[in-house]
N, CA, C and O atoms as CSV, one atom per row, in Angstrom:
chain,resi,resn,atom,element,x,y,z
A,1,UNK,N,N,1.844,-15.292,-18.018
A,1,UNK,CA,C,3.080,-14.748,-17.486
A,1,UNK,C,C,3.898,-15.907,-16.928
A,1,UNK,O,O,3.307,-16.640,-16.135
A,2,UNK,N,N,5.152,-16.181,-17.218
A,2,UNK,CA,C,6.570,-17.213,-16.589
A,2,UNK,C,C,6.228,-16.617,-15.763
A,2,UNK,O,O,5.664,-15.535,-15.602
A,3,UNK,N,N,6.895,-17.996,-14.735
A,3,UNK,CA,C,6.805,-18.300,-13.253
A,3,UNK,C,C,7.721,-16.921,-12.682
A,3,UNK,O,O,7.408,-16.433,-11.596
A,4,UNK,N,N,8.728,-16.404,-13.389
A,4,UNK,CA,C,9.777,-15.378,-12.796
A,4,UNK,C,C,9.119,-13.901,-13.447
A,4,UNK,O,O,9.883,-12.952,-13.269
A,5,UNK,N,N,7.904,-13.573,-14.130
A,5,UNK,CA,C,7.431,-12.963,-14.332
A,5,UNK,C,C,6.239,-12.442,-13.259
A,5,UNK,O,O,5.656,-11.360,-13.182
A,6,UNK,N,N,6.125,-13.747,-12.421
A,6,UNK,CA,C,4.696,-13.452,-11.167
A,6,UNK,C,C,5.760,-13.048,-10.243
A,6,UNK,O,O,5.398,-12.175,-9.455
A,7,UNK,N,N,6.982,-13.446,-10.121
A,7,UNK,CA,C,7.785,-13.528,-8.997
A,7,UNK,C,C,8.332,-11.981,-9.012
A,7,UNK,O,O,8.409,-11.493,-7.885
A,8,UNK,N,N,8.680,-11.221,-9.971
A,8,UNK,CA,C,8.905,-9.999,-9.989
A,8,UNK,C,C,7.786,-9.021,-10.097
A,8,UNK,O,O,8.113,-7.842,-9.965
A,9,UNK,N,N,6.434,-9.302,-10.329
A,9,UNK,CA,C,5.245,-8.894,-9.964
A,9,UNK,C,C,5.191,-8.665,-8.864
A,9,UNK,O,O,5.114,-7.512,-8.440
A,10,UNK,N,N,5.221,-9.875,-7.999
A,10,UNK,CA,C,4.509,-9.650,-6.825
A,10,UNK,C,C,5.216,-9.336,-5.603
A,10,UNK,O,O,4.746,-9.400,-4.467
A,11,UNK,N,N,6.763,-8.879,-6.044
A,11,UNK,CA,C,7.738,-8.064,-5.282
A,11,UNK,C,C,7.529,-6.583,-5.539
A,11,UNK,O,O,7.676,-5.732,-4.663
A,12,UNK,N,N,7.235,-6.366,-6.585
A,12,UNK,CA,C,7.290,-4.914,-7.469
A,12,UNK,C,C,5.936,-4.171,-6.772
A,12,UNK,O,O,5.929,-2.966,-6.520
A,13,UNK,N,N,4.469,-5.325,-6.420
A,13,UNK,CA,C,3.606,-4.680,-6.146
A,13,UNK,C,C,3.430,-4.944,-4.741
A,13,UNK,O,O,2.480,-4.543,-4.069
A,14,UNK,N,N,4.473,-5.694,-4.301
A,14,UNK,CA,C,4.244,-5.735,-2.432
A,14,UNK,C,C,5.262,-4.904,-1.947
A,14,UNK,O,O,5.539,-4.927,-0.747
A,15,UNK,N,N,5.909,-4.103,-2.805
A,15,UNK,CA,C,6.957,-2.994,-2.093
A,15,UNK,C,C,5.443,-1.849,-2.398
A,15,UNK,O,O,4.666,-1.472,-1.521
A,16,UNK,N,N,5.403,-1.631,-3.328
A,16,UNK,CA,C,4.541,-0.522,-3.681
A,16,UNK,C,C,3.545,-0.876,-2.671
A,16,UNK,O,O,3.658,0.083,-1.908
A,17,UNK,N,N,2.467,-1.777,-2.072
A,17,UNK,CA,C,1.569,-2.072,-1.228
A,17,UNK,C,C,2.365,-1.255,0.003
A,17,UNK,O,O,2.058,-0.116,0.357
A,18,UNK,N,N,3.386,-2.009,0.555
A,18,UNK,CA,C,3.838,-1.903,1.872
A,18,UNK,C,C,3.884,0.228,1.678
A,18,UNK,O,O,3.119,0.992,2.266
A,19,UNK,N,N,5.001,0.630,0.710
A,19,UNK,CA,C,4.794,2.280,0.928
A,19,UNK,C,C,3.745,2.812,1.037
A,19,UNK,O,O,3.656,3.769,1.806
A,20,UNK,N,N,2.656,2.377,0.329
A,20,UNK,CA,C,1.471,3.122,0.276
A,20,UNK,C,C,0.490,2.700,1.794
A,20,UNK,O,O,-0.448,3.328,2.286
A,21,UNK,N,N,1.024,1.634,2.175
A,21,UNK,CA,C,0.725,1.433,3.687
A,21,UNK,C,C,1.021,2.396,4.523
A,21,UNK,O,O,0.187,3.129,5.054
A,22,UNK,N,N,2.388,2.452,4.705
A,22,UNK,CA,C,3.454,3.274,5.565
A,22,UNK,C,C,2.800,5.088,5.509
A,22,UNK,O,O,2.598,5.823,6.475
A,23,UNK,N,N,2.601,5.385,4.070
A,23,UNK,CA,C,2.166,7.057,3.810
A,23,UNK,C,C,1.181,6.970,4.138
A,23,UNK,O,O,1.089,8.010,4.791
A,24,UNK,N,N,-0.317,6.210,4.261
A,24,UNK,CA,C,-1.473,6.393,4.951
A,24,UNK,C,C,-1.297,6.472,6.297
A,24,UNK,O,O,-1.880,7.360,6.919
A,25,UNK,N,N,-0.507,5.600,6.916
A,25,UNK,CA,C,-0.604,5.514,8.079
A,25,UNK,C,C,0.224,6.775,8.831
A,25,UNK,O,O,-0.079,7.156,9.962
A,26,UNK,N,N,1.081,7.237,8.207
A,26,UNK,CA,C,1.727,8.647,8.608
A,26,UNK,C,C,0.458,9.904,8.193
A,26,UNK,O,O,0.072,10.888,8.824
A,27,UNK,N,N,0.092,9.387,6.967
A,27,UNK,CA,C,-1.152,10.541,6.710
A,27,UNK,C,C,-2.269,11.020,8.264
A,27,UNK,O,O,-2.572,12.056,8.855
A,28,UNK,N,N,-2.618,9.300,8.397
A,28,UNK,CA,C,-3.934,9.235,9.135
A,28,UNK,C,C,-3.227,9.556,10.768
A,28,UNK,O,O,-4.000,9.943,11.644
A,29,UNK,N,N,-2.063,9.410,11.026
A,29,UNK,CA,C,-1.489,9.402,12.623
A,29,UNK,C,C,-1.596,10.905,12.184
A,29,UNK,O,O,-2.303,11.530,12.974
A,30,UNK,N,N,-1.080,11.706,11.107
A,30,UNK,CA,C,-0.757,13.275,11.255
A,30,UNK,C,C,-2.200,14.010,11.279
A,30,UNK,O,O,-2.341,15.122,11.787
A,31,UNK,N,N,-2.798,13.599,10.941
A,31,UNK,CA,C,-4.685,14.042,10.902
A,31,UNK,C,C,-5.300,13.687,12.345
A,31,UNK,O,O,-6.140,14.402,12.891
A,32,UNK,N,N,-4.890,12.741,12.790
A,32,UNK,CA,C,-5.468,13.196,13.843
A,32,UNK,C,C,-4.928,13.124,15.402
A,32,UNK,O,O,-5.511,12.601,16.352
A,33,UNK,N,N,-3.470,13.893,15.400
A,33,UNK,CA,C,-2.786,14.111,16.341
A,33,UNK,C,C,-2.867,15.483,16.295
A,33,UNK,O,O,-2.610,16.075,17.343
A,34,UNK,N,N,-3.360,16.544,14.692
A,34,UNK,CA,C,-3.943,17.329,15.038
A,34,UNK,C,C,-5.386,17.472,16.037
A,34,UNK,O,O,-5.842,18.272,16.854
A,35,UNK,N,N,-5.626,16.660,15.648
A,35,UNK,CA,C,-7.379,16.610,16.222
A,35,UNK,C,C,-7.094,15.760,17.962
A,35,UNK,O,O,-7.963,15.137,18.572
A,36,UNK,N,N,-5.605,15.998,18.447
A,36,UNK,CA,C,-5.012,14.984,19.352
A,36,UNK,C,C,-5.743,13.759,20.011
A,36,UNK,O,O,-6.110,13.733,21.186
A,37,UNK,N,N,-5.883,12.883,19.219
A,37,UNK,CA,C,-6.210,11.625,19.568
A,37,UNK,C,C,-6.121,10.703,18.043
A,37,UNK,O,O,-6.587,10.923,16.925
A,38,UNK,N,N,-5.343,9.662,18.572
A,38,UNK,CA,C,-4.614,8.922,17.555
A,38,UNK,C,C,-5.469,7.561,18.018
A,38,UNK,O,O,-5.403,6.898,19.052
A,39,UNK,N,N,-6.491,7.388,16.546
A,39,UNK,CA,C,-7.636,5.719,16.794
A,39,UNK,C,C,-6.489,4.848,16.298
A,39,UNK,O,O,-6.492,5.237,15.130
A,40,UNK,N,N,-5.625,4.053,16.344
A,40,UNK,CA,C,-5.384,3.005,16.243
A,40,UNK,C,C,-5.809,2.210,15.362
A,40,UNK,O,O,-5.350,1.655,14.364
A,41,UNK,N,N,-7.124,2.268,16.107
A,41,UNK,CA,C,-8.105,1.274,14.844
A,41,UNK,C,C,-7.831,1.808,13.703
A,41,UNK,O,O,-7.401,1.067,12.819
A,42,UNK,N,N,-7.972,2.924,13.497
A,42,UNK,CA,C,-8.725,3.628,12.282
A,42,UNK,C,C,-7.332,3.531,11.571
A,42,UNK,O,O,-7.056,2.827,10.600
A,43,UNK,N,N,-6.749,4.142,12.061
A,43,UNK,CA,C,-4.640,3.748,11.397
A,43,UNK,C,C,-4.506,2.855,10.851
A,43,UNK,O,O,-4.079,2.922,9.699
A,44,UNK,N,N,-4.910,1.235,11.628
A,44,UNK,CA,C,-4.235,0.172,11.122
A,44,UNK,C,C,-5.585,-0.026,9.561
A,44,UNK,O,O,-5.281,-0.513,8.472
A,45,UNK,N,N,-6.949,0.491,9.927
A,45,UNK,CA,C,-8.204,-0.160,9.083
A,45,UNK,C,C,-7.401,0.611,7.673
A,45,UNK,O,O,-7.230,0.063,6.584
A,46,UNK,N,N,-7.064,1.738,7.973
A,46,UNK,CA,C,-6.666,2.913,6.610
A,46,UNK,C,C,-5.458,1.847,5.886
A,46,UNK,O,O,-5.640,1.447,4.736
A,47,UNK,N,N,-4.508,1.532,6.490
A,47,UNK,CA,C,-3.648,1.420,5.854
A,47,UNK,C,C,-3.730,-0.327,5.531
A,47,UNK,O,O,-3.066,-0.774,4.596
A,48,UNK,N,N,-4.296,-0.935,6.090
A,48,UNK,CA,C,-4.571,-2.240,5.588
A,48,UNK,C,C,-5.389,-1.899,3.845
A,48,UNK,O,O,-5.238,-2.411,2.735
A,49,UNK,N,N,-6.224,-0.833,4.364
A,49,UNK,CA,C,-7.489,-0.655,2.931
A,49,UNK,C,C,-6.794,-0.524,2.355
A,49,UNK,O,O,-6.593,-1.464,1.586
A,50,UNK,N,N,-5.698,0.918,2.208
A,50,UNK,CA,C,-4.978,1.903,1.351
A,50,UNK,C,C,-3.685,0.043,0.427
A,50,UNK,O,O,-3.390,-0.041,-0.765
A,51,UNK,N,N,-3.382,-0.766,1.281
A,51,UNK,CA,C,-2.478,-1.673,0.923
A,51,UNK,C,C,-3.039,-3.013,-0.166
A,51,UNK,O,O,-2.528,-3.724,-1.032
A,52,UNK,N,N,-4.598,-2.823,0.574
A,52,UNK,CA,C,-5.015,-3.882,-0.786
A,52,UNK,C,C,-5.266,-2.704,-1.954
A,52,UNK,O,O,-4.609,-2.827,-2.988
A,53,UNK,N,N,-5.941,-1.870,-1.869
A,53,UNK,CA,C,-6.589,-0.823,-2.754
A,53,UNK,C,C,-5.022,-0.844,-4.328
A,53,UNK,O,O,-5.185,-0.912,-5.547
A,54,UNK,N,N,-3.611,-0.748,-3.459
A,54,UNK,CA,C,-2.820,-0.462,-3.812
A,54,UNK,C,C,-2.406,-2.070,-4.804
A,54,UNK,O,O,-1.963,-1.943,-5.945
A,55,UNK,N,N,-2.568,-3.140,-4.342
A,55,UNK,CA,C,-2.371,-4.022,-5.205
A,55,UNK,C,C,-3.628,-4.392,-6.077
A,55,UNK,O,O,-3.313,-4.599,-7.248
A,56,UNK,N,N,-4.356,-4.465,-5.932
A,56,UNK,CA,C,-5.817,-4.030,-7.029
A,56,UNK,C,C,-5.131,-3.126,-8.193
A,56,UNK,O,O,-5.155,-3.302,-9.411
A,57,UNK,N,N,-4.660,-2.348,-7.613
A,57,UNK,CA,C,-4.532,-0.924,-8.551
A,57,UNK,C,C,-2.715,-1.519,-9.465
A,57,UNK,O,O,-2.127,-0.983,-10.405
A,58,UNK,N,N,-2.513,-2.191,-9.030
A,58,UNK,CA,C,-1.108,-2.540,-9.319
A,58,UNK,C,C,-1.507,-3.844,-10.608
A,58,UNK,O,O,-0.781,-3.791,-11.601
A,59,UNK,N,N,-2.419,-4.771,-10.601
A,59,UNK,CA,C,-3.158,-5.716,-11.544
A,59,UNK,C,C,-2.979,-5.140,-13.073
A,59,UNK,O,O,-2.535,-5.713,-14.068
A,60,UNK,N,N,-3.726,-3.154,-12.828
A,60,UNK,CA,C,-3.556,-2.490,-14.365
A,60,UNK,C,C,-1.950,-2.512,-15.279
A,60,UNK,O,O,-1.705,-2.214,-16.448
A,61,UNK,N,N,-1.075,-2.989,-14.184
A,61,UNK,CA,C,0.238,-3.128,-14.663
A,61,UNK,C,C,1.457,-2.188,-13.982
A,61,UNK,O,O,1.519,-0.963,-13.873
A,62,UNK,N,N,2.206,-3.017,-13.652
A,62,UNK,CA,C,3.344,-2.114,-13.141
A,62,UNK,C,C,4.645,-1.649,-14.049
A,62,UNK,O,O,5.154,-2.524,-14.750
A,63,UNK,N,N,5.045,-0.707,-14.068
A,63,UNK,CA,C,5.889,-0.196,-14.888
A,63,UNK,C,C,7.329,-0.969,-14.840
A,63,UNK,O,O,7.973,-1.446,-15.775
A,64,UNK,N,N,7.714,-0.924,-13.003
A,64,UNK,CA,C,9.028,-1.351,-12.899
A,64,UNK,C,C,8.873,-2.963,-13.476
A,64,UNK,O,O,9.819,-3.738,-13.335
A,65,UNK,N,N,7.723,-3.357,-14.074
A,65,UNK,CA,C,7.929,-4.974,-13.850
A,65,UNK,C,C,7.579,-5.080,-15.667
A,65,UNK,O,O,8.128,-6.019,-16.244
A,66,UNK,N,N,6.986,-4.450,-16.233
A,66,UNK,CA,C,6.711,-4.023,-18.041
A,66,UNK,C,C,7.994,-3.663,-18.582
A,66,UNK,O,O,8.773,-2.836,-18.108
A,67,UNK,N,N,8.216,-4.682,-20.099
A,67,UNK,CA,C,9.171,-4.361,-20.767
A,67,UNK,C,C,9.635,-5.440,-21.239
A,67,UNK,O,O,10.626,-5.418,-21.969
């Protein structure tokens, strides 16, 4: 892949990382503010996981960046 081919990669899959950050972490704050008590830990551990998980998963190819 050209150098402007990694460069639109790895914008394409660090926006997609960062949302899929943001929706876990709204997931995991709304789960357990039912259960009223919000771990912190567990928020930031989810959405750090959910953010690599998400660029792993982004490697199989991204659409906005194919063509």
């Amino acid at each position: 892949m050209k150098q402007q081919g990694w460069k639109r990669w790895w914008r394409a899959a660090g926006v997609r990382a960062i949302k899929t950050m943001a929706q876990t972490a709204v997931a995991t704050i709304g789960a357990a503010a039912v259960l009223c008590e919000v771990s912190w830990d567990v928020v930031g551990s989810a959405a750090v996981l959910a953010g690599l998980l998400s660029l792993l998963t982004s490697l199989a190819g991204l659409p906005e960046v194919e063509g």
